[in-house]
Phi, psi and omega in degrees: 000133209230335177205144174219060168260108029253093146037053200262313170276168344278156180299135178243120190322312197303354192242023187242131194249321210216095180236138175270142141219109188269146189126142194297325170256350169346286200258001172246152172251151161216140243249314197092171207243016138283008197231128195281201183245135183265153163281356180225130148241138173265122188255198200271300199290356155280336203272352187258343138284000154279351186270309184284328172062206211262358169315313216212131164273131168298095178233183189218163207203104133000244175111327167208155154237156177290291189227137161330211164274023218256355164235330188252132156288152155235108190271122179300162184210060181302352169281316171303314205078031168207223135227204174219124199258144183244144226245134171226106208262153215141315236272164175248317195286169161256055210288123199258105177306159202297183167286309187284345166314284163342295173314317186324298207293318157337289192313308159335279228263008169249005166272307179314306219291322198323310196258020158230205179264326177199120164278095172287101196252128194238128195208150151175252146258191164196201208261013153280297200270027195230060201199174186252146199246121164254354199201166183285352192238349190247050199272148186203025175228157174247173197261004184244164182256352205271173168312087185322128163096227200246050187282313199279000177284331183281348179238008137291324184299316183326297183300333193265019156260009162087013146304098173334137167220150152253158189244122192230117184287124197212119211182159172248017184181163176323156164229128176252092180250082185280333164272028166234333163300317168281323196272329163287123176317260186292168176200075154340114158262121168245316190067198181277125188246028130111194211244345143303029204287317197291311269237302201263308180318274162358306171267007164266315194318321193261341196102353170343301198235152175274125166291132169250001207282129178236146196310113151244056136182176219263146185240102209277201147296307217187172193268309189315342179297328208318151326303121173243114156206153177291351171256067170313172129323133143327313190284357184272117148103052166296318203162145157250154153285140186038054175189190195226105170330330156322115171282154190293340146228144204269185177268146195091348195282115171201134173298166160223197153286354174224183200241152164218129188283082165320142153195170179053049191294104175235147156225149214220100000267156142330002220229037206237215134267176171309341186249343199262168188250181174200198209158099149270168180227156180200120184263110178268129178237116171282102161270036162245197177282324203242151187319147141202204166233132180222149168292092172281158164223168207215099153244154170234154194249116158282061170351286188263113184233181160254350186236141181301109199268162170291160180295325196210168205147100203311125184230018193170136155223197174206122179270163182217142153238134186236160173284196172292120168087028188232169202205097179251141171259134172232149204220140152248161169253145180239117145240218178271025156257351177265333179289310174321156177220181130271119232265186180320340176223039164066013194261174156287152156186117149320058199293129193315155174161211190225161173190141176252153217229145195232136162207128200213190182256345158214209184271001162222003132288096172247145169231101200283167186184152189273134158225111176277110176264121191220148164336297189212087151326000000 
């Protein structure tokens, strides 16, 4: 879960009479373009309507499409109202749907959206615009990060009709949506979740399940951050002019339904040599209402080096679930596999020095403690 403001998930089935679900993956799953076809699939809008059940009506809305048939068959799906598409591989072209088509389909899925209560809109890529480009006839990368064809114009018309709306992300690679970011309350990130994906969307959506999940990788802005990851060099990421060096989301990041506390960040001992251990330690706090899960990481700085090092480099992490109010010490161990690098001749090695030792719930909410490595301890 990458945004929940004000505190819009999870939805609670019981006040919900009327839900829109909108959108180019709405009624489809999709798989990634290594995967074969399972014989049971779930899309989101099945899976939110095995979750609502005859309590609340559904409906569902296109709303836009990315790409033609030129990779998917779309097998009608008339109980849904939509469809379920099988990947057909191979294919070279890239058919880009018309404008007036598109629109068509907007106006639709912003009438729906109107008359209902909360809107889902599930948008992203799929396995055209997601592919390895092999041939001159065969392109398959693009030169933006942002949502392909005209998605993000369907969950802006989505938003301005002032219908809650969440927006749940289904995709093969980062998406860089920073104006959608600030203006939609939630935001679901699924990548491709496999052919139970509506099954799961669905029970994170109602609270069934707690999101615990966290980004493993950096999320730029905009393409110009580009290469963007956290364990940069120091000397990386002077500035930009009128922008920021920050990613819209960082590595490690992911929300739950409840909130958590770092304290007491200690390593024990402070004190050690290049071949000895050491054992941290951190006290994790559910400062929420509810059950969940949180990710601890364990990063580390080699402050004093003969080679310039990263600012941070992930050497650990631990899921925990804790109740409401409970306070678990969760511990790592550190030796020479987390300290070591390769060193000026290319060998391992540990160099005496301070290294810092960082543990947080993603890679910059950290909370640090000193470790000295010296020669004869």
């Amino acid at each position: 879960m990458l945004k929940n403001d004000p505190q819009l998930l999870p939805l609670r089935a019981d006040r919900l009479s009327r839900v829109a679900v909108i959108g180019p993956h709405a009624a489809e799953v999709l798989l990634g373009g290594y995967s074969g076809g399972p014989r049971h699939a779930v899309s989101i809008l099945e899976g939110i309507r095995a979750r609502l059940g005859s309590r609340a009506t559904v409906e569902y809305a296109e709303g836009t499409r990315i790409t033609e048939d030129s990779t998917f068959t779309r097998e009608p799906q008339p109980h849904l109202g939509g469809t379920r598409s099988h990947a057909r591989w191979g294919a070279d072209r890239v058919v880009v749907p018309d404008l007036a088509s598109n629109a068509r389909r907007r106006a639709a899925a912003v009438a729906l959206a109107r008359r209902s209560q909360v809107a889902i809109v599930v948008v992203g890529d799929n396995e055209m615009t997601t592919r390895e480009a092999y041939a001159p006839n065969h392109l398959g990368d693009r030169a933006q990060l942002g949502l392909p064809g005209e998605q993000e114009e369907l969950v802006r018309a989505v938003l301005a009709t002032g219908t809650r709306t969440v927006l749940v992300l289904i995709h093969g690679r980062p998406l860089s949506i920073p104006g959608l970011a600030l203006r939609v309350p939630a935001i679901l990130d699924g990548w491709y979740l496999g052919q139970e994906t509506g099954t799961a969307v669905a029970e994170a959506l109602f609270g069934d399940i707690d999101p615990g999940g966290k980004l493993p990788v950096t999320v730029a802005r905009h393409v110009g951050q580009l290469p963007v990851f956290y364990n940069a060099k120091p000397s990386a990421r002077r500035g930009y002019l009128f922008d920021t060096t920050q990613p819209l989301f960082p590595f490690g990041y992911g929300l739950s339904y409840t909130t958590f506390a770092y304290a007491n960040v200690r390593v024990t001992p402070a004190r050690i040599g290049p071949e000895a251990r050491t054992t941290v330690s951190v006290d994790v706090t559910n400062t929420g209402t509810r059950s969940g899960d949180e990710v601890a990481q364990l990063y580390i700085r080699d402050a004093v080096s003969l080679a310039t090092r990263p600012v941070k480099e992930l050497r650990g992490f631990r899921r925990v679930t804790l109740q409401p109010g409970e306070t678990r010490t969760i511990t790592f161990e550190i030796g020479p596999e987390q300290l070591a690098y390769h060193g000026l001749d290319m060998k391992r090695v540990v160099e005496p020095g301070r290294f810092e030792v960082m543990v947080g719930g993603n890679s910059v909410d950290v909370q640090s403690a000193a470790l000295d490595v010296v020669e004869h301890p």
